[in-house]
PDB file of N, CA, C and O in Angstrom:
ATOM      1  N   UNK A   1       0.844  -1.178   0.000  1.00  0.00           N
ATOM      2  CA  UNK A   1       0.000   0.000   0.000  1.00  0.00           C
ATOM      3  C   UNK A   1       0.884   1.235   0.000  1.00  0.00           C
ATOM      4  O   UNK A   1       1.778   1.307   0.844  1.00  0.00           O
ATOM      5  N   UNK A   2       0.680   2.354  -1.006  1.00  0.00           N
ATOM      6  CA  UNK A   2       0.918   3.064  -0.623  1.00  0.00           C
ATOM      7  C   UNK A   2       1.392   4.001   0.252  1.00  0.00           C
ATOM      8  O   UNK A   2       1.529   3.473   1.356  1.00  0.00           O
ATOM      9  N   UNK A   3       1.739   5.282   0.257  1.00  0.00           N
ATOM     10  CA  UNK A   3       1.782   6.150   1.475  1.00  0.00           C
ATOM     11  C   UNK A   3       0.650   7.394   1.742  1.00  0.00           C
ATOM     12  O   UNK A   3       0.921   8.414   1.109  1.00  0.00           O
ATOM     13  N   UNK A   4      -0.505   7.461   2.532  1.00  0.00           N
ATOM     14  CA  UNK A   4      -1.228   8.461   2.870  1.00  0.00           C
ATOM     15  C   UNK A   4      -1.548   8.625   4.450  1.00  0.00           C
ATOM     16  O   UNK A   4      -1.518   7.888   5.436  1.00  0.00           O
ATOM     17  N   UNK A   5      -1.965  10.373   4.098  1.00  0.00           N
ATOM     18  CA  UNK A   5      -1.767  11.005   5.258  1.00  0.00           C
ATOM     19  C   UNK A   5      -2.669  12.220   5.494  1.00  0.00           C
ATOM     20  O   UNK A   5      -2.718  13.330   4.963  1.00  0.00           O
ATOM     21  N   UNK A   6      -3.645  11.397   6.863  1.00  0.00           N
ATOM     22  CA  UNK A   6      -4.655  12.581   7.079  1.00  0.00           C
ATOM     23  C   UNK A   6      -4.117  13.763   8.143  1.00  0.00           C
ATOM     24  O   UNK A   6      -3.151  13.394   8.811  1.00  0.00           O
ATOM     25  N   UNK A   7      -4.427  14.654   8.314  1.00  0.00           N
ATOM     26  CA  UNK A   7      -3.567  15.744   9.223  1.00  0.00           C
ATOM     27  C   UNK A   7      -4.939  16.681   9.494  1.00  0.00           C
ATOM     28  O   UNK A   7      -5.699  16.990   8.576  1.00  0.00           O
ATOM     29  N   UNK A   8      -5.120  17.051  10.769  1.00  0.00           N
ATOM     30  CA  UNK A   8      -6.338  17.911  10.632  1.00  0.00           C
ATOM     31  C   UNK A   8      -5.613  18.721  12.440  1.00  0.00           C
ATOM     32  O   UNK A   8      -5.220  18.086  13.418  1.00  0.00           O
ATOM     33  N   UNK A   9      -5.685  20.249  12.261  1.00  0.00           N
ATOM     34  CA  UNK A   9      -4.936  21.141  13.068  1.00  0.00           C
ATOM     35  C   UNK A   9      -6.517  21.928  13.505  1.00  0.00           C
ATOM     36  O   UNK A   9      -7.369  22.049  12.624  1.00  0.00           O
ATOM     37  N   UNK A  10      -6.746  22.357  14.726  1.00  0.00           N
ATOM     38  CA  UNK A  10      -7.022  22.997  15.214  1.00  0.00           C
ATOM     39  C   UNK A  10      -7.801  23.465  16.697  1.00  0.00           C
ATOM     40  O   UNK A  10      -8.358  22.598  17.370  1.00  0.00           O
ATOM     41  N   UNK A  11      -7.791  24.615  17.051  1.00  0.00           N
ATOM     42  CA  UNK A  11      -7.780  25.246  18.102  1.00  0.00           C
ATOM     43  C   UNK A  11      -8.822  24.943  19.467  1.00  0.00           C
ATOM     44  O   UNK A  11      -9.956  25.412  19.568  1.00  0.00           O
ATOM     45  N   UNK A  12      -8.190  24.099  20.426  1.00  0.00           N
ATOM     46  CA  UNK A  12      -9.466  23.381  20.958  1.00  0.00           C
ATOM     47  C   UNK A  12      -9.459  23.969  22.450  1.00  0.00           C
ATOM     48  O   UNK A  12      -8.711  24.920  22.676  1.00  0.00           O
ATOM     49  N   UNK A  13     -10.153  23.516  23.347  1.00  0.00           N
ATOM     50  CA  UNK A  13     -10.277  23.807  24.659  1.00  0.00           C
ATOM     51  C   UNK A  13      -9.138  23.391  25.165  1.00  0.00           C
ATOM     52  O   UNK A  13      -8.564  22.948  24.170  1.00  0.00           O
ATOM     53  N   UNK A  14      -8.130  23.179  26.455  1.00  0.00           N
ATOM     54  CA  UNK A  14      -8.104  22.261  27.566  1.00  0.00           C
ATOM     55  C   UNK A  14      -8.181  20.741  27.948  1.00  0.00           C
ATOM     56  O   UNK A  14      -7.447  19.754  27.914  1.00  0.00           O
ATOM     57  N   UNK A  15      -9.790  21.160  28.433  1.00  0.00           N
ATOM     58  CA  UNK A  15     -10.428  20.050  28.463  1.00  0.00           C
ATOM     59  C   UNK A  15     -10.653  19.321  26.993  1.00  0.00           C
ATOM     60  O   UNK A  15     -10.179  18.209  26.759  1.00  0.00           O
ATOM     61  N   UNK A  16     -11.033  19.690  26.519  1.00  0.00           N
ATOM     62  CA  UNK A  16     -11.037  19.416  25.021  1.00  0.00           C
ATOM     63  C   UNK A  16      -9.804  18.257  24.638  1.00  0.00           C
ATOM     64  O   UNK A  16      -9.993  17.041  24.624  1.00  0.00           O
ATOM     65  N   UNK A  17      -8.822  18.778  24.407  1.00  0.00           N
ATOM     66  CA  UNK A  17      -7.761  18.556  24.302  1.00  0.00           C
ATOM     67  C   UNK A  17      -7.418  16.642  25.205  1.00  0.00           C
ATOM     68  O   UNK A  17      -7.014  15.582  24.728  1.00  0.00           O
ATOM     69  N   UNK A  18      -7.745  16.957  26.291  1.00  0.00           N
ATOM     70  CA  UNK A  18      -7.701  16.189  27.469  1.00  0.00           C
ATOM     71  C   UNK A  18      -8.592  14.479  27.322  1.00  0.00           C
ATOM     72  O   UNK A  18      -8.256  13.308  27.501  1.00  0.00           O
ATOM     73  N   UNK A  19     -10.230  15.416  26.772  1.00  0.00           N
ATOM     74  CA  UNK A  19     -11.028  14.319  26.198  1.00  0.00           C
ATOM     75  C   UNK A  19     -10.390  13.509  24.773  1.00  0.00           C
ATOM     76  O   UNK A  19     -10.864  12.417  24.458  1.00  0.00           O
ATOM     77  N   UNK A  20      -9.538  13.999  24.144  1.00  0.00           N
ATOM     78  CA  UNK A  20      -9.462  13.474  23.076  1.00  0.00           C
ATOM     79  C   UNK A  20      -7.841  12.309  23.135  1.00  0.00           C
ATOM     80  O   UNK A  20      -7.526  11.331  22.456  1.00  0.00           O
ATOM     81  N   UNK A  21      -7.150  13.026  24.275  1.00  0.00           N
ATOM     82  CA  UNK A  21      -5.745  12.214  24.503  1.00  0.00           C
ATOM     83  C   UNK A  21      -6.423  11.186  25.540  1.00  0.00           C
ATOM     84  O   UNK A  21      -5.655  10.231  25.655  1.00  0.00           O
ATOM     85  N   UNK A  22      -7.659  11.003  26.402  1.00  0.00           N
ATOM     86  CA  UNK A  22      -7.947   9.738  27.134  1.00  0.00           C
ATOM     87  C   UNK A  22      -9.147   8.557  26.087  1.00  0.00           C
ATOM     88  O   UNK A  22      -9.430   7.395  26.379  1.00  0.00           O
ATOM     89  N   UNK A  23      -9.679   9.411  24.782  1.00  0.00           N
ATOM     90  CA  UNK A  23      -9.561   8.535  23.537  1.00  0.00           C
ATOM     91  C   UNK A  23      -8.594   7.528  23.111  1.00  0.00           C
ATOM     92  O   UNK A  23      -8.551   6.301  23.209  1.00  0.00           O
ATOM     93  N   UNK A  24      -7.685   8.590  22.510  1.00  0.00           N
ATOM     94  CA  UNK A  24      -6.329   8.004  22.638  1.00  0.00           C
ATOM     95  C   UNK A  24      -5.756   6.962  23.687  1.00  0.00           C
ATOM     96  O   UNK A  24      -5.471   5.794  23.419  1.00  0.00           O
ATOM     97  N   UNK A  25      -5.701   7.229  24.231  1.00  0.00           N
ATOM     98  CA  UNK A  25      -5.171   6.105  25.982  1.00  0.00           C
ATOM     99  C   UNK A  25      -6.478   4.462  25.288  1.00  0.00           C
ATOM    100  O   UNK A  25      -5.998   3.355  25.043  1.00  0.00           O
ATOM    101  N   UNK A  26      -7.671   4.700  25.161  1.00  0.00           N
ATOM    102  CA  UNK A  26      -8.589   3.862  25.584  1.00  0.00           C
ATOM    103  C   UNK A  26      -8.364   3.069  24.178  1.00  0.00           C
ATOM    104  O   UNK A  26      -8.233   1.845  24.146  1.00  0.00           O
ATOM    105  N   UNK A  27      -8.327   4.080  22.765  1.00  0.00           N
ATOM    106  CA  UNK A  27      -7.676   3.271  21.813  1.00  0.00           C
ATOM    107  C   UNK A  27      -6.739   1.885  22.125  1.00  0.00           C
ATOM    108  O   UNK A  27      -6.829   0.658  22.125  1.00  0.00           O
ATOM    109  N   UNK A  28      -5.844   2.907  22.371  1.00  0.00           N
ATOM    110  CA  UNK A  28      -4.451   1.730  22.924  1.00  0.00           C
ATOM    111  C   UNK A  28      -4.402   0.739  23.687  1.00  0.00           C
ATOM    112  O   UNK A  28      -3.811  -0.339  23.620  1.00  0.00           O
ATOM    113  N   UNK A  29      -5.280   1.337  24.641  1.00  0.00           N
ATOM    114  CA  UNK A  29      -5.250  -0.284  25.612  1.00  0.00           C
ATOM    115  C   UNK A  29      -6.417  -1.356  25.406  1.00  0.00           C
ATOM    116  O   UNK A  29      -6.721  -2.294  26.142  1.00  0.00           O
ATOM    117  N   UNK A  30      -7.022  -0.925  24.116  1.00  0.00           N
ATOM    118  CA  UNK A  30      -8.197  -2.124  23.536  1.00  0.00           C
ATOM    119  C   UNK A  30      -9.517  -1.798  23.942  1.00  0.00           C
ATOM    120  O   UNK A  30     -10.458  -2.333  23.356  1.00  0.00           O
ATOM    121  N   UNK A  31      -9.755  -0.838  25.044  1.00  0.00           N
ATOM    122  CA  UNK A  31     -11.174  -0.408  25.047  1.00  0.00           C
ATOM    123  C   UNK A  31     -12.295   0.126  23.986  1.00  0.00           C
ATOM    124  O   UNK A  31     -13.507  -0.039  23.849  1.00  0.00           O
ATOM    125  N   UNK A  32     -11.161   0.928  23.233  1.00  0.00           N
ATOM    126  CA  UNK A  32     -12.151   1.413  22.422  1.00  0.00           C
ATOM    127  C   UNK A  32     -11.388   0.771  20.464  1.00  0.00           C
ATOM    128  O   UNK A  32     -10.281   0.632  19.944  1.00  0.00           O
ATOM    129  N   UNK A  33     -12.604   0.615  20.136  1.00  0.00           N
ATOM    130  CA  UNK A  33     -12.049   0.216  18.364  1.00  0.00           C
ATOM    131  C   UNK A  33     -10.886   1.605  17.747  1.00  0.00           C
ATOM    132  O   UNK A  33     -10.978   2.785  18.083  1.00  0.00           O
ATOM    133  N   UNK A  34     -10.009   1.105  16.937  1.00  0.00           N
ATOM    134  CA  UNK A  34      -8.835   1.921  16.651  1.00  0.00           C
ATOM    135  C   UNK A  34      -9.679   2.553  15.129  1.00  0.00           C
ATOM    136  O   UNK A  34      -9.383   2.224  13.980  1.00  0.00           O
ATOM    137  N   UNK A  35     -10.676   3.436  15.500  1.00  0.00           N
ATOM    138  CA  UNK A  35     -10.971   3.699  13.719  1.00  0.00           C
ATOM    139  C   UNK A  35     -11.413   5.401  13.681  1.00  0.00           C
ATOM    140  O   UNK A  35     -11.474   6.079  14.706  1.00  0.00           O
ATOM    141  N   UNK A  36     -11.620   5.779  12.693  1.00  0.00           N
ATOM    142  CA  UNK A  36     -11.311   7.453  12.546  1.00  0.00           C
ATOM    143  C   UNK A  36     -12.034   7.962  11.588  1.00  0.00           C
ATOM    144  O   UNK A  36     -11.911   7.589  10.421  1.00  0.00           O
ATOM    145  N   UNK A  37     -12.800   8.796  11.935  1.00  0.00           N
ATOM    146  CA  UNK A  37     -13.777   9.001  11.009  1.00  0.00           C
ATOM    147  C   UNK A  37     -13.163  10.528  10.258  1.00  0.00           C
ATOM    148  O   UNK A  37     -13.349  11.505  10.983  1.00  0.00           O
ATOM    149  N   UNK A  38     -12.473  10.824   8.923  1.00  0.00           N
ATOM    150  CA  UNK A  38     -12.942  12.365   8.360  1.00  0.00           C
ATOM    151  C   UNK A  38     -12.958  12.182   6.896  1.00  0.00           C
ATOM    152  O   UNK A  38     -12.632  11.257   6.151  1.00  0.00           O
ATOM    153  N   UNK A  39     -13.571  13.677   6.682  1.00  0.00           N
ATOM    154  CA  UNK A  39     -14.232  13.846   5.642  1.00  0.00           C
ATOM    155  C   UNK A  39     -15.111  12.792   4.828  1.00  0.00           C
ATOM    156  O   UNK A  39     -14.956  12.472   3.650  1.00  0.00           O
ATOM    157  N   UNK A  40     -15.949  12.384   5.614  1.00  0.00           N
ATOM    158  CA  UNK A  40     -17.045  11.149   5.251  1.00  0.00           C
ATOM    159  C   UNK A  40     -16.445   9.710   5.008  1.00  0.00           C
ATOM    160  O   UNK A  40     -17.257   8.913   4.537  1.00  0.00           O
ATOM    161  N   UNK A  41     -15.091   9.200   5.257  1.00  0.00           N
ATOM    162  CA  UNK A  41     -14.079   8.236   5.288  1.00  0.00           C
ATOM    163  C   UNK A  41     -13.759   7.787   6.333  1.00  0.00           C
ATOM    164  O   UNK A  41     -13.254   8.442   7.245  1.00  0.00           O
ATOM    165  N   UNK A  42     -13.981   6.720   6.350  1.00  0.00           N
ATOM    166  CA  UNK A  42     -13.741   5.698   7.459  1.00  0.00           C
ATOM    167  C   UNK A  42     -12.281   4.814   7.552  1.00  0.00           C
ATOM    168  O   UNK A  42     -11.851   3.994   6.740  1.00  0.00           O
ATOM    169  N   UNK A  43     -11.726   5.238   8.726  1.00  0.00           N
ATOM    170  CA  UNK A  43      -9.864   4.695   8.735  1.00  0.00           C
ATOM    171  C   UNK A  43     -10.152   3.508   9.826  1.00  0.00           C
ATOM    172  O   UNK A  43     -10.633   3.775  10.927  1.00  0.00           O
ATOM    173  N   UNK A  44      -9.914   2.563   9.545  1.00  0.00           N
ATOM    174  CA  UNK A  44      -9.748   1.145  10.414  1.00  0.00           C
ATOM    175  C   UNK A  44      -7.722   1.101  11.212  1.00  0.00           C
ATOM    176  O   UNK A  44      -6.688   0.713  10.667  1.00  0.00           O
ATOM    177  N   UNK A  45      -7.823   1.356  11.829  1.00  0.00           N
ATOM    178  CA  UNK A  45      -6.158   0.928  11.748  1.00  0.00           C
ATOM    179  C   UNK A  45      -6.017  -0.489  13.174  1.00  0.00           C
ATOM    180  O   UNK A  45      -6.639  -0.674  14.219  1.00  0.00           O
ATOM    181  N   UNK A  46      -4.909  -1.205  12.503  1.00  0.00           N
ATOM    182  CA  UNK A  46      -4.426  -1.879  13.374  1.00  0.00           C
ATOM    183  C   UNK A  46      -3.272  -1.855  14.285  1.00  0.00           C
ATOM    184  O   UNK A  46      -2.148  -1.589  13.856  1.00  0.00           O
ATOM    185  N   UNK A  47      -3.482  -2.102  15.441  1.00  0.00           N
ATOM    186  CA  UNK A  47      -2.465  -1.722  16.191  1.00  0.00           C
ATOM    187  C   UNK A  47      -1.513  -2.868  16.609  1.00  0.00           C
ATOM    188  O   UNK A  47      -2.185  -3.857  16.902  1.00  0.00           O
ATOM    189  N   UNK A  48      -0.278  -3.068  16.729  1.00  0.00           N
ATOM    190  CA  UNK A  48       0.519  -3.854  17.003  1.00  0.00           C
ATOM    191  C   UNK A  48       0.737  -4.240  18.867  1.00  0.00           C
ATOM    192  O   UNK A  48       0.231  -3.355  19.557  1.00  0.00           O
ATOM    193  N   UNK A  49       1.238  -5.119  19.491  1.00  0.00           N
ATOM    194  CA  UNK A  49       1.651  -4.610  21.115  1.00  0.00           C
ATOM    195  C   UNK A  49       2.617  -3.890  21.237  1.00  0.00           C
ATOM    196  O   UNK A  49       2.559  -2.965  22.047  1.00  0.00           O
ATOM    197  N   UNK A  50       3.422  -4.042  20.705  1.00  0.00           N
ATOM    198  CA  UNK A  50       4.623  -3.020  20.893  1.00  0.00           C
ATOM    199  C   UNK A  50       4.730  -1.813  19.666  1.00  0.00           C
ATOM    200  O   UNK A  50       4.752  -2.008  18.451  1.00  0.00           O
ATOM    201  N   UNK A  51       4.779  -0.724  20.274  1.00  0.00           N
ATOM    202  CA  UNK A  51       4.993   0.671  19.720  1.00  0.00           C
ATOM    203  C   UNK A  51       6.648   1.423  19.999  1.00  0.00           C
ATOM    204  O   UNK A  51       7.629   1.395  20.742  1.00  0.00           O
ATOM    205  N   UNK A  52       6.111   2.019  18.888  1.00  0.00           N
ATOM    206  CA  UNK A  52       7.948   3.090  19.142  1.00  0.00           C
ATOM    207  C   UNK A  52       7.398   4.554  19.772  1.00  0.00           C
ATOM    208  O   UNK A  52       6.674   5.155  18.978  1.00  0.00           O
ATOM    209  N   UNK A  53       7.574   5.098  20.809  1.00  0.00           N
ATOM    210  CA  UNK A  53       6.847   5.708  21.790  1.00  0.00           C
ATOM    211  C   UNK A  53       7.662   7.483  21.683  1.00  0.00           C
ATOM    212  O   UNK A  53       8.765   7.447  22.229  1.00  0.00           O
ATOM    213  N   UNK A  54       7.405   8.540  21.259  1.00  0.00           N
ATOM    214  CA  UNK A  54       8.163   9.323  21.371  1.00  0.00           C
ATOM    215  C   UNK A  54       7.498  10.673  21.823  1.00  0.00           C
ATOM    216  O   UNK A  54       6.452  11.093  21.328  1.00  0.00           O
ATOM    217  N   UNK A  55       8.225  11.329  22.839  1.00  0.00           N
ATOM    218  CA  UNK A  55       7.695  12.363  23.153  1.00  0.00           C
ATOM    219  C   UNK A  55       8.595  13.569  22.763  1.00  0.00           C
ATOM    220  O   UNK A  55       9.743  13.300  22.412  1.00  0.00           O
ATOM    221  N   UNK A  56       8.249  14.707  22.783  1.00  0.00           N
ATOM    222  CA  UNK A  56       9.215  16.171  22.248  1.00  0.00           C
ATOM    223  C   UNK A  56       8.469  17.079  22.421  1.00  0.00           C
ATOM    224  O   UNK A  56       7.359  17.290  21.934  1.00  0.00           O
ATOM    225  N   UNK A  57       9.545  18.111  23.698  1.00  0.00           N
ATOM    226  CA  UNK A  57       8.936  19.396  23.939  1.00  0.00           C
ATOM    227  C   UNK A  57      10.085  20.635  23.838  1.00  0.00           C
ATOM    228  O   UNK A  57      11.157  20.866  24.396  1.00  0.00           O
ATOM    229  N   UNK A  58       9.222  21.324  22.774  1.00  0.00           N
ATOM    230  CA  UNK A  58      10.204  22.794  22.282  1.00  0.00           C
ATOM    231  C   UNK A  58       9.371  23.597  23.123  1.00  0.00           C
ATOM    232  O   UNK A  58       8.192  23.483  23.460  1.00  0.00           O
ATOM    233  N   UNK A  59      10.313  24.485  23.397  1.00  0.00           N
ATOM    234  CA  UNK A  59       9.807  25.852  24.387  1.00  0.00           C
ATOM    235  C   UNK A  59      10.871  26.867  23.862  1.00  0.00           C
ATOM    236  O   UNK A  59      12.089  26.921  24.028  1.00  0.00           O
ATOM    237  N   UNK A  60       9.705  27.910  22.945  1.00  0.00           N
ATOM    238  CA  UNK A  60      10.377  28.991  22.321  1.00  0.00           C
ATOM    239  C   UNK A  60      10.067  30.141  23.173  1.00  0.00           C
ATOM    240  O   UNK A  60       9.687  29.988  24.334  1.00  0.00           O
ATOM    241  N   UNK A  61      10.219  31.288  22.630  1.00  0.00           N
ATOM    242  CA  UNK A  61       9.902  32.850  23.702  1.00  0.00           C
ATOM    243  C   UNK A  61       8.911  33.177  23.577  1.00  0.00           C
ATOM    244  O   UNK A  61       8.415  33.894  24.446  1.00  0.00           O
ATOM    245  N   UNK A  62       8.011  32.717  22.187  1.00  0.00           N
ATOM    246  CA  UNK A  62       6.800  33.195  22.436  1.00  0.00           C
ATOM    247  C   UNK A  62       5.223  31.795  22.309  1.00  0.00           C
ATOM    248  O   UNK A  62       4.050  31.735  22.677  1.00  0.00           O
ATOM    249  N   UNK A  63       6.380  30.776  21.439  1.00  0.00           N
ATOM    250  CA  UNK A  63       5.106  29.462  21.228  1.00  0.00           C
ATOM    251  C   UNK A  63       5.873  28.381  22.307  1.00  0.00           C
ATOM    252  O   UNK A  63       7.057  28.492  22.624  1.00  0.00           O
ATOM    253  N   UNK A  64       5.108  27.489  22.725  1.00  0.00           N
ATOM    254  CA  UNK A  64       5.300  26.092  23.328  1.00  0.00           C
ATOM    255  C   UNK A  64       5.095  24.997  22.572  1.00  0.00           C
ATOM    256  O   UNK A  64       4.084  25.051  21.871  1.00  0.00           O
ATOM    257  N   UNK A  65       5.767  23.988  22.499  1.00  0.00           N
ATOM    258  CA  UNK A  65       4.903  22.651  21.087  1.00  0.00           C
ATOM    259  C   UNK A  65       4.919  21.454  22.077  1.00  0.00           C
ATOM    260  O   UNK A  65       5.880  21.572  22.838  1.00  0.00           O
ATOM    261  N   UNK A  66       4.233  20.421  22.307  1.00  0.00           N
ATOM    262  CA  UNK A  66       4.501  19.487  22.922  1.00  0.00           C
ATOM    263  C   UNK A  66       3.720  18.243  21.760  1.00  0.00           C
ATOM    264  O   UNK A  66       2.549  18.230  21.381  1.00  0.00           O
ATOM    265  N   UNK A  67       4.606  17.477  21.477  1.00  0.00           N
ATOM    266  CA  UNK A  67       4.697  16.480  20.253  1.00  0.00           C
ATOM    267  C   UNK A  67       4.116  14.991  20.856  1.00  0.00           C
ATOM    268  O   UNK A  67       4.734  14.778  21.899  1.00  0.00           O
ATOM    269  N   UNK A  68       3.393  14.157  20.648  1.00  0.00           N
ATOM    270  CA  UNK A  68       3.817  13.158  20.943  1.00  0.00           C
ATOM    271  C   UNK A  68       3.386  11.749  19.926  1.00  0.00           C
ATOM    272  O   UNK A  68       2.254  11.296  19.755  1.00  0.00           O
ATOM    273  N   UNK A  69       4.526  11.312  19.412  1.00  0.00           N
ATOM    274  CA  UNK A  69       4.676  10.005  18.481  1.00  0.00           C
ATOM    275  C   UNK A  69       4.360   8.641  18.545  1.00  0.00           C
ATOM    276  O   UNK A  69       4.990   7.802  19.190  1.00  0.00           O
ATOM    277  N   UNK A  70       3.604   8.491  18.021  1.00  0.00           N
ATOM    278  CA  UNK A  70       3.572   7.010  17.858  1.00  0.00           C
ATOM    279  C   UNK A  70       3.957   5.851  16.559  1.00  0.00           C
ATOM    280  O   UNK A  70       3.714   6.369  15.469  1.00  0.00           O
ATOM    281  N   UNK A  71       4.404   4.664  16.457  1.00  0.00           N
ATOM    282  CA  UNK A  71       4.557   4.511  14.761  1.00  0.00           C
ATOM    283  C   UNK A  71       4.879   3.075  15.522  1.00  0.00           C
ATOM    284  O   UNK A  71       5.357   2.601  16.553  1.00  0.00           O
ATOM    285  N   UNK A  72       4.244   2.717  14.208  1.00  0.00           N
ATOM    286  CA  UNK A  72       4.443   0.859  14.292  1.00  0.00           C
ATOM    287  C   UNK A  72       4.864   0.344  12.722  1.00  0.00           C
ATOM    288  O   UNK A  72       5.057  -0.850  12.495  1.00  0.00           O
TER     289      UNK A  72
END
């Protein structure tokens, strides 16, 4: 298969933010189905047990970025 890549950026609450990384968490540990709904397209993905786990935090003078990777 190929290589594609959905990317979708923007400006959320907090909490917001919070609800969507304990998604994430529930993904991973099998609670919840690994699938993704945009632009009327449905993404199935499979997840492996072992992941390559990466975190990265830039702290500039005026932005903050906090990254975090996953890839199997």
């Amino acid at each position: 298969m190929g290589s594609f890549e959905v990317e979708r950026q923007e400006t959320v609450t907090r909490q917001e933010a919070a609800t969507r990384l304990r998604r994430i968490a529930n993904i991973l540990s099998g609670e919840e189905e690994a699938a993704f709904e945009r632009g009327g397209m449905r993404f199935e993905v499979e997840l492996p047990d072992e992941l390559d786990f990466k975190v990265e935090l830039e702290m500039g003078s005026e932005e903050h970025e906090l990254e975090i990777e996953l890839k199997w």
